[in-house]
Structure formats: C-alpha cells, structure tokens
KEKE-3310 file (N, C-alpha, C; in steps of 0.2 Angstrom, whole numbers, plus 5000, padded with zeros to 4 digits):
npx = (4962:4948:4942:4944:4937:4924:4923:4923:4911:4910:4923:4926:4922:4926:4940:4940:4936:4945:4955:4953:4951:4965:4968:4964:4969:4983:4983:4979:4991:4998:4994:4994:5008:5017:5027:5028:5014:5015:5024:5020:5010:5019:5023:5011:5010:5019:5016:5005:5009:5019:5006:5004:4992:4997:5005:5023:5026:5014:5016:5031:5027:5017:5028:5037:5031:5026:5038:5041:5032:5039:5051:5047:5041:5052:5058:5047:5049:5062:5062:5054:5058:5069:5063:5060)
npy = (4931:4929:4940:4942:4931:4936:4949:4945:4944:4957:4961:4953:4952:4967:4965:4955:4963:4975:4968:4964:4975:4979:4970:4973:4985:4981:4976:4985:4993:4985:4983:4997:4999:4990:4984:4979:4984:4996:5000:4996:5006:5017:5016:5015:5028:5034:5028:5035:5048:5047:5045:5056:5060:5065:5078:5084:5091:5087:5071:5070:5073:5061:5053:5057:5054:5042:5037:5039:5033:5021:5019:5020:5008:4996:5001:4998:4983:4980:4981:4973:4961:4962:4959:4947)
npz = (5173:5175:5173:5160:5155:5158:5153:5140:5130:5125:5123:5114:5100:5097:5097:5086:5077:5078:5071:5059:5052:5052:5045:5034:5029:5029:5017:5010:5010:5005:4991:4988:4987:4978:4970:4954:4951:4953:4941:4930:4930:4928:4915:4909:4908:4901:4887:4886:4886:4875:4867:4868:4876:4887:4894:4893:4908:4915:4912:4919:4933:4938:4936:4946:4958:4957:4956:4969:4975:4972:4980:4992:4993:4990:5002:5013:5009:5013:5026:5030:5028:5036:5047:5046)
capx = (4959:4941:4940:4945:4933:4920:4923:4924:4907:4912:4931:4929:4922:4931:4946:4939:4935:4953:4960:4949:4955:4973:4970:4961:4973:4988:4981:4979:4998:5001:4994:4997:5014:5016:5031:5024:5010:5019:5031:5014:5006:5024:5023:5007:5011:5023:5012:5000:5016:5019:5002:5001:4987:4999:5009:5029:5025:5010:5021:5036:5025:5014:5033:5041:5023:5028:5047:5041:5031:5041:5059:5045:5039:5060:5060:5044:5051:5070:5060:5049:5064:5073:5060:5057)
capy = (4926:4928:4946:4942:4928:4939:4955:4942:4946:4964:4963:4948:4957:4975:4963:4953:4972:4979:4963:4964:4984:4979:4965:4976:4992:4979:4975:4990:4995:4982:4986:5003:4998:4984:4988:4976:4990:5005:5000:4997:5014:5022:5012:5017:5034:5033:5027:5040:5055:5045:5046:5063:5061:5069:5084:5083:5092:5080:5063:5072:5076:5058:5050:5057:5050:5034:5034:5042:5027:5014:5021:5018:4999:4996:5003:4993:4977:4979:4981:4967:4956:4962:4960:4940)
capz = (5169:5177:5170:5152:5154:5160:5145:5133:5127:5125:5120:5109:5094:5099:5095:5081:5072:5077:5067:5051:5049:5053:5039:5026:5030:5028:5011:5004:5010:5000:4987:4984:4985:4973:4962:4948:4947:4951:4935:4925:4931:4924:4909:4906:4907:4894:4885:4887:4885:4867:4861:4866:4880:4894:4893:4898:4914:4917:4915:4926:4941:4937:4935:4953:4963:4956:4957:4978:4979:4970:4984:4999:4992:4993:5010:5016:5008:5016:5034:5032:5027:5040:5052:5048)
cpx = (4951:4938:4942:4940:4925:4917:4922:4916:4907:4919:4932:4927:4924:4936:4946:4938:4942:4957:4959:4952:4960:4974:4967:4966:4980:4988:4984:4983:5000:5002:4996:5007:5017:5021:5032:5020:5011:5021:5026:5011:5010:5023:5016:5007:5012:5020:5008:5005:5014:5013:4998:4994:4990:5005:5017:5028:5020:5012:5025:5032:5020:5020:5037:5035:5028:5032:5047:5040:5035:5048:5052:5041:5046:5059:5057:5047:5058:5064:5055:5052:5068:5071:5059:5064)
cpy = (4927:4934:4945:4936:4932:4946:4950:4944:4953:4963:4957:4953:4963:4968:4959:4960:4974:4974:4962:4971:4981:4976:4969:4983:4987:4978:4979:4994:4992:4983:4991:5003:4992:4986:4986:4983:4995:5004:4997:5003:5017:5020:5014:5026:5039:5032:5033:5049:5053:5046:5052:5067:5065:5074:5083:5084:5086:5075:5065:5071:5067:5051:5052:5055:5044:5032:5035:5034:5020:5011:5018:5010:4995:4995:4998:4986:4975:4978:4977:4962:4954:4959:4950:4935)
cpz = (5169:5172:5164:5151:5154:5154:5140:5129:5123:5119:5114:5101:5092:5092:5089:5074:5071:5072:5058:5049:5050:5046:5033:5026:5027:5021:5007:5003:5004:4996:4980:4983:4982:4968:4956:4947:4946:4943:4930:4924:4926:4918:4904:4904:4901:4889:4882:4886:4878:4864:4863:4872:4885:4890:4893:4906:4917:4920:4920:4930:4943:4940:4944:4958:4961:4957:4965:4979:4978:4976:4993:4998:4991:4999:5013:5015:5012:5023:5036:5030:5034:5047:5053:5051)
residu = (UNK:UNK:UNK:UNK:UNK:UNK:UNK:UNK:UNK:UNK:UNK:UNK:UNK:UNK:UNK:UNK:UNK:UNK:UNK:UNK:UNK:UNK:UNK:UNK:UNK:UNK:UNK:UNK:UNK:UNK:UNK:UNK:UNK:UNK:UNK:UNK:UNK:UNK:UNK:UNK:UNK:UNK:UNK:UNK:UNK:UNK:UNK:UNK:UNK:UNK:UNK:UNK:UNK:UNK:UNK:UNK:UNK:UNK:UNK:UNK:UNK:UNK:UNK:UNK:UNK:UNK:UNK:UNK:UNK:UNK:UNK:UNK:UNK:UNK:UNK:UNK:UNK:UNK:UNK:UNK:UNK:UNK:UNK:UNK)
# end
C-alpha cells in the first residue's frame, strides 16, 4: 500500500495514458467493425459497379474485404455477448 502510495506520482498517469489508448483503440475496433457501415460501404459499392465507376474485379475484391469484415463484427459481437 505504501509503495503504490509512493509511485503514485509516476504510475498514476503511466495508467491514466494506458487507459485512454485502450479506450480510443476500443473505439476504433468498433468502428471499423460497425455492420450498419460495413453494409453502407457494400452498398455503396454497388452503386459505384452500376454506374460504372468500378470494375467487376474491383467490387469483388472491395466486396470480400467487407463480407471478411462484416463475418469478424459477428465474431466480435457473439464473444462480447458471451462474455457479459
């Protein structure tokens, strides 16, 4: 107790830093795995096929990125269900 009272100068902002990165990396997990946006991003794709701006190859390779990430924001959500 004396020694955590004694670092506390030291290890209080170390551990105020480590918690801000956790919470802004937590974020931008989120984020990128958001399967509202994903299934905007495809959508927009499609889009972007129809009028011609992307190629077939293009959308495919555009299209299994997004169906990768849409099968790992599943995953994430089963194991942070499972976990509460």
């Amino acid at each position: 107790m004396l020694f955590k009272l004694l670092t506390l100068p030291l290890s209080g902002p170390i551990d105020a830093l480590s918690w801000v990165a956790d919470t802004v990396s937590n974020a931008a997990e989120d984020a990128l795995h958001d399967p509202v946006e994903l299934r905007k991003e495809l959508e927009a794709a499609e889009a972007r096929l129809e009028s011609g701006d992307l190629t077939e190859a293009e959308y495919e390779e555009i299209e299994q990125v997004l169906i990768q990430r849409l099968r790992e924001a599943s995953q994430r959500m089963a194991a942070k269900e499972s976990r509460a």
